[in-house]
C-alpha positions in Angstrom: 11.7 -35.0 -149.5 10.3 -33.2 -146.8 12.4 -32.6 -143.4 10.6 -35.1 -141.4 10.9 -38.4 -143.8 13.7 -41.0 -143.1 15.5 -42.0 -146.5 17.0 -45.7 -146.3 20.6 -46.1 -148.0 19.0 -49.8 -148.8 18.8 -50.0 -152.7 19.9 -46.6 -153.0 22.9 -46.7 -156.2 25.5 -45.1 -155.0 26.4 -43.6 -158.4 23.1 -41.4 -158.3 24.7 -39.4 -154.6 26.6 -36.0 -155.1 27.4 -35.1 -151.7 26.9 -36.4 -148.1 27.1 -33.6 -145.3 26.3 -33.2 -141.3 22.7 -31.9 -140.4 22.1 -31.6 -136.8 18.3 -31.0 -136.6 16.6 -33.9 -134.4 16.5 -36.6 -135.7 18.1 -36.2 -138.4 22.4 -36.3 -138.5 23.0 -36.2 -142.2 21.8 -34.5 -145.3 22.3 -36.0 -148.7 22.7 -34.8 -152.2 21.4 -37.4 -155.2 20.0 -37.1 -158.6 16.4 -37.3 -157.1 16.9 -34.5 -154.3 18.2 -33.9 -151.0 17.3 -36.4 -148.5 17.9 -36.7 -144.9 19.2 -39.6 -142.8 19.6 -41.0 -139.0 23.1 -41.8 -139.6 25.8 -39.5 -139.4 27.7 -38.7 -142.8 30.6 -40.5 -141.5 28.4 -43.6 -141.3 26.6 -43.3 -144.5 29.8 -43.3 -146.3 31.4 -46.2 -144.2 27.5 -47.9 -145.2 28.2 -47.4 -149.0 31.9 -48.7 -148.6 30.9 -51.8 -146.7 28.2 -52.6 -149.3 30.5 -52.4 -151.7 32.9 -55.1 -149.9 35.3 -52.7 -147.9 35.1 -50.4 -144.3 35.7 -46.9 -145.0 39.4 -46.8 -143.3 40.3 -50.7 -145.8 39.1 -47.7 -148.8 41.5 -45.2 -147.3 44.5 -47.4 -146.7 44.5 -48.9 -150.2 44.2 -45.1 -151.6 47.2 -44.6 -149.5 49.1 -47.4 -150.5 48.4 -46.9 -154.1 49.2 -43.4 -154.2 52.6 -44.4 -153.0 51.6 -42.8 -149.6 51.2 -39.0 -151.7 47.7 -38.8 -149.8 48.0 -38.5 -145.7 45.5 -36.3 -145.1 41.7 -35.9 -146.3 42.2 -38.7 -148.3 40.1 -39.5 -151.2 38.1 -42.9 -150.9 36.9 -45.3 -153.9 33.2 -46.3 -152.7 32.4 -48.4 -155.4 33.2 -49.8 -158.7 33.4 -49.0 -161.6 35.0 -45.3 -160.6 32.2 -43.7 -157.6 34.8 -42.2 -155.2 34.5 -39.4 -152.7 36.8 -36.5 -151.4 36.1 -34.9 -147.8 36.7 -31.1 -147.9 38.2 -31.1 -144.1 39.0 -34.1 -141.8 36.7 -36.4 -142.0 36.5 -36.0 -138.2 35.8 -32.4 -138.4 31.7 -31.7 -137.8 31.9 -29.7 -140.8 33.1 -32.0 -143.6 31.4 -32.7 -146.3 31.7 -35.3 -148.9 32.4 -34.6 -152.5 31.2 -37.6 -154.9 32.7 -37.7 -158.9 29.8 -36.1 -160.3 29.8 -32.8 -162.2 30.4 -29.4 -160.3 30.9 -26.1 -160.3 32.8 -23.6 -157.7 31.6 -20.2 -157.2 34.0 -18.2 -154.5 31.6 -16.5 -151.4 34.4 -15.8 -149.3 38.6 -16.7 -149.0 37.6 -19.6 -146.9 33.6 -20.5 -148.3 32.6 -22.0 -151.4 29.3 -22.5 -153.0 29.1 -26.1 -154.9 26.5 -26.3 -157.7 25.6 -29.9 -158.4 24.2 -30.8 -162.3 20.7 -31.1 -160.7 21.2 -27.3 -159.8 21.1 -28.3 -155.9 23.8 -26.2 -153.7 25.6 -26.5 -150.9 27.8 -24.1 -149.5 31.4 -25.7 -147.8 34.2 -24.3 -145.6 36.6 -24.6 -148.2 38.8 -22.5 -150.9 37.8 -22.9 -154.1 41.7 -23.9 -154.3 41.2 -26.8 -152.1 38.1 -28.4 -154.1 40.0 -27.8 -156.7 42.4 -30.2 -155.3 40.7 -32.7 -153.9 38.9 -33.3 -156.8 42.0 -33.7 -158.9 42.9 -36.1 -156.4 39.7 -38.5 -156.0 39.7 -38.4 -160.1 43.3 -40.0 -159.5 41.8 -42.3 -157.1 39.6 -43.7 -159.4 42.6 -44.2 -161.9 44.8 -45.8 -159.4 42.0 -48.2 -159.3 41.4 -48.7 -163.4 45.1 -49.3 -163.6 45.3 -51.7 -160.6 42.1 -53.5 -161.7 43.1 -57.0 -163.0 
């Protein structure tokens, strides 16, 4: 897609995304990872991920607090949010309120270290994106949004 088309979230599965992250390059606020190729949106990637959640019958922080609750409370900070069933969830690889986080969807990945504190994520597709974050922290995280979407199997009645 090229830099100055607007992609719509509308119809858009949220299986197909890999990653959601911050682009600030007018007008654009987000830049997002799928299946098809990177596409660019109007909202921010805060509000793309709070659109997925709310399609999906939840707000972003109704996502969080159930992670929280059934984690016993283990997850307090950049907590891991189910987006959708069955099993699309997303970690945040800094605060969600930090400018640069980006989001993490439960698709195939690899690490490669850059730096102590940079990380290169290769998506199946072969798209990259390079993140402020340890390779030990991904690592992490993504253990912990594959526990989200267990909590969620386990809890589904």
């Amino acid at each position: 897609m090229k830099i100055g088309e607007q992609w719509r979230l509308s119809g858009v599965d949220s299986r197909s995304i890999y990653a959601v992250a911050g682009w600030y390059i007018h007008p654009f606020k987000s830049i997002i990872f799928t299946k098809d190729g990177v596409h660019y949106s109007e909202l921010t990637a805060f509000q793309v991920l709070e659109e997925l959640c709310i399609r999906n019958g939840a707000s972003y922080k109704g996502r969080e607090e159930a992670t929280r609750a059934l984690s016993n409370r283990r997850y307090t900070k950049k907590v891991p949010v189910l987006i959708a069933t069955p099993g699309v969830a997303a970690f945040p690889t800094c605060s969600p309120n930090h400018l640069d986080c980006v989001w993490l969807f439960n698709h195939f990945m690899t690490f490669t270290k850059l730096t102590e504190s940079k990380t290169q994520v290769e998506f199946l597709n072969g798209e990259k994106i390079c993140v402020k974050a340890s390779v030990a922290m991904l690592e992490k995280q993504r253990s912990r949004n594959f526990s989200v979407v267990g909590f969620y199997t386990l809890h589904t009645y």
